[in-house]
N, C-alpha and C positions, 0 to 999 in steps of 0.2 A: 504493500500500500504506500503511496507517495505521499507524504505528510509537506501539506502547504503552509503556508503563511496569513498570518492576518492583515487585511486590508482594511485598511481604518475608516468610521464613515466620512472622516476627514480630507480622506485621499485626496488629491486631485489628479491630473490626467499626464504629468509630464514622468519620465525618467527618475529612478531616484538615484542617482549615485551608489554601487555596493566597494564596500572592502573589497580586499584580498587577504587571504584564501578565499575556498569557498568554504560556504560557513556548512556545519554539520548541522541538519534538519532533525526536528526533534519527533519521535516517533510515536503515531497517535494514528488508530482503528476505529473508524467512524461506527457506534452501535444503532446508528438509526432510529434511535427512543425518541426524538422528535425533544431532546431537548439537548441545551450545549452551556455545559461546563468549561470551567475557567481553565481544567485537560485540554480542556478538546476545541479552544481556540489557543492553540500556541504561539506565543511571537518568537519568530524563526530570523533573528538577526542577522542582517549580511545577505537574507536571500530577497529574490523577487520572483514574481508570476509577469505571464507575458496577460494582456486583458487587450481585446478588440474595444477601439474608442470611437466615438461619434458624437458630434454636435448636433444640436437642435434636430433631436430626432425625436420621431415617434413612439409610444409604450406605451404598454398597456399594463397598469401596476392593480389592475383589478382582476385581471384572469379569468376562467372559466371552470369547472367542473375539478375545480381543485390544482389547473395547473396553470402554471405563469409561462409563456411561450416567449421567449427572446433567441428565437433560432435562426431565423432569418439575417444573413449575410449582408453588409451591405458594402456597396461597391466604397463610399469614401471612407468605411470601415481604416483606421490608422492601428498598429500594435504599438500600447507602452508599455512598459516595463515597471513595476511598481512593488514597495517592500519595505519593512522596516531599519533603520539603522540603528546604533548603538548611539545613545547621545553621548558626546564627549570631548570631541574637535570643534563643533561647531562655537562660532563666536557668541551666541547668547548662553554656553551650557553652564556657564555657574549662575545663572539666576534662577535654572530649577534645579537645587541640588537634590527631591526625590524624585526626579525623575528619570524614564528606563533607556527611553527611544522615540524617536523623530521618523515619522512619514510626513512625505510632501504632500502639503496640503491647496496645492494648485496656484498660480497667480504671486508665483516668485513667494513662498511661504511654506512656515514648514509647520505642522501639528506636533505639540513637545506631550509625550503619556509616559504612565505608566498602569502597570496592572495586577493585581492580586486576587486574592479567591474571591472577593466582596464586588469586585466591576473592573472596566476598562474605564480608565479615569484619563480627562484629558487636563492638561494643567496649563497650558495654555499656547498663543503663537508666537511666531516669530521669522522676521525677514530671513531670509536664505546667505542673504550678505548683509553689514551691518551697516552700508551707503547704499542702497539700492539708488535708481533713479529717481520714484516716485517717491524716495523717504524711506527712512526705518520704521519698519513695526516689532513692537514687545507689547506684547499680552502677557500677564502673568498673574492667572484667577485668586483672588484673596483664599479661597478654597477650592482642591480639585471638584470639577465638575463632571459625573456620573454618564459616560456616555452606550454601556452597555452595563445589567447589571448580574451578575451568575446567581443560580441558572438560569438561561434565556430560553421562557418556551413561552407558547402563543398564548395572551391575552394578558401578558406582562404589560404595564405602562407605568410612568416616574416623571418627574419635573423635576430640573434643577435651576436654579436663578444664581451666575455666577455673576460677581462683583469687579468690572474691570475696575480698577483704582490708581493712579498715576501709570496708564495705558501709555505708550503713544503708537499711534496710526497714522500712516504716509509720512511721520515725522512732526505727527502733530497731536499735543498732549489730549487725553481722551478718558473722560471719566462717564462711564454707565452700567447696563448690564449687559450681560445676554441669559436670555431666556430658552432652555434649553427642554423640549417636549419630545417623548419618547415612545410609541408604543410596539409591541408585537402583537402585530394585526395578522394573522395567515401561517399556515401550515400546511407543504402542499410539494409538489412536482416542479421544478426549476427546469426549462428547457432550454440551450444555449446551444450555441454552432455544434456539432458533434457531439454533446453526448448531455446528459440533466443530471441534476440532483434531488434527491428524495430522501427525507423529506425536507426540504428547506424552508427558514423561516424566513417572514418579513416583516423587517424593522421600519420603521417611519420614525424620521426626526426633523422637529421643527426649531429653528432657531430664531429666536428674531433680538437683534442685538438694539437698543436703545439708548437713549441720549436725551433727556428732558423731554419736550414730546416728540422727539424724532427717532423712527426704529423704521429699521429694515431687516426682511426676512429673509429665509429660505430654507426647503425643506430638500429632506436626502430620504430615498426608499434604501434599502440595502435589502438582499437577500444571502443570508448567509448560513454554510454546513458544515456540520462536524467535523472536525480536525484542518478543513479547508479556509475558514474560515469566511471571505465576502467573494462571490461568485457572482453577483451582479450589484450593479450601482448607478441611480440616476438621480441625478439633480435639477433641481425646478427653475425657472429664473426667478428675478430677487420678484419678492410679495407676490408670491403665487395663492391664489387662495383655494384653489383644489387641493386634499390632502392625496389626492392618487389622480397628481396630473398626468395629461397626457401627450405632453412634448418637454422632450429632459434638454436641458440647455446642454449637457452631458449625462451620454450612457455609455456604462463600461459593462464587456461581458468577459466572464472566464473564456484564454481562448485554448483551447484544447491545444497540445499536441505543439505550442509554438514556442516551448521554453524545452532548451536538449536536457 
């Protein structure tokens, strides 16, 4: 059995940089109980999965007859490469000293977590580079905010309201929250280029981050399998008000067979 990695609902859609070696995969038997243990999402540091990408595409995060169908190919279908690192080198890493590891979290940004038997906790962001163009960002949540919570099975739901507190964003100081909503909605058949997961679950998360009366949102579906971890992923664009829209500003699917 090929034990995968976890893909954060953070992710975004670019390359992540891995070490060298290559790192040793941690070994993990999907039992198909239809629920998923803090085992049975491993962070596999150092690896990546290869994921078929697409913009402003079509989806359908409602399904039918119990199965979610993301099979279909498409021609401007791009492959990235996506995975966890070790935090450590990076420029912001002493401002999370508990924290594990960094996935790219799209738009020159990285997601800083870590994880224990109780959840996947995201602690906060951070610029890729500490001059970007557009400005430094450091986020750095007053408390870890609860992004998945063990065990994860269907009709799970949580809220967490994390407190950015001397933020800065684009390089510009930023004091609010973000409002973080969760549920496990679906238990079911996952269909993707070559081959499905069963049973896999679906997560939906709403974010909407605020500032006096100004917030902007956006919601992540993820569906995700034992030992695998997130096998599909799509994102809404900002203040989407359907919670199972259906055109993902970004959709990523597991891609079979494209990683040696």
């Amino acid at each position: 059995m090929r034990a995968l990695l976890l893909c954060l609902a953070a992710c975004g859609v670019n390359a992540t940089p891995q070490p060298a070696p290559v790192p040793t995969l941690p070994s993990c038997i999907p039992n198909r109980d239809g629920v998923i243990t803090a085992d049975e999402l491993p962070i596999a540091l150092g690896a990546t999965l290869d994921y078929y990408d697409s913009t402003n595409a079509p989806v359908n995060l409602v399904g039918a007859n119990g199965i979610w169908d993301m099979s279909s190919e498409v021609a401007s279908d791009t492959i990235v490469a996506l995975g966890p690192v070790e935090l450590g080198p990076q420029w912001y890493a002493s401002q999370f000293p508990g924290s594990q590891f960094v996935v790219d979290a799209g738009g020159g940004l990285d997601g800083v977590y870590h994880q224990d038997a109780e959840a996947l906790w995201l602690d906060g962001t951070a610029s890729q580079t500490p001059m970007p163009a557009a400005g430094k960002t450091l986020i750095r949540y007053t408390d870890p905010a609860a992004v998945l919570r063990f065990p994860i099975s269907d009709g799970d739901a949580f809220s967490t309201t994390a407190q950015l507190a001397g933020a800065t964003i684009d390089g510009l100081p930023f004091i609010g929250t973000d409002q973080i909503d969760v549920d496990v909605t679906g238990s079911g058949r996952l269909d993707v280029p070559y081959t499905e997961f069963s049973p896999a679950l679906r997560v939906r998360t709403h974010v909407v981050r605020a500032s006096g009366a100004v917030s902007v949102g956006k919601r992540t579906t993820i569906f995700l399998f034992e030992c695998f971890g997130e096998v599909a992923h799509a994102e809404s664009k900002q203040n989407e008000p359907d919670a199972d829209f259906t055109t993902a500003a970004v959709l990523r699917r597991f891609a079979l067979g494209e990683t040696p």
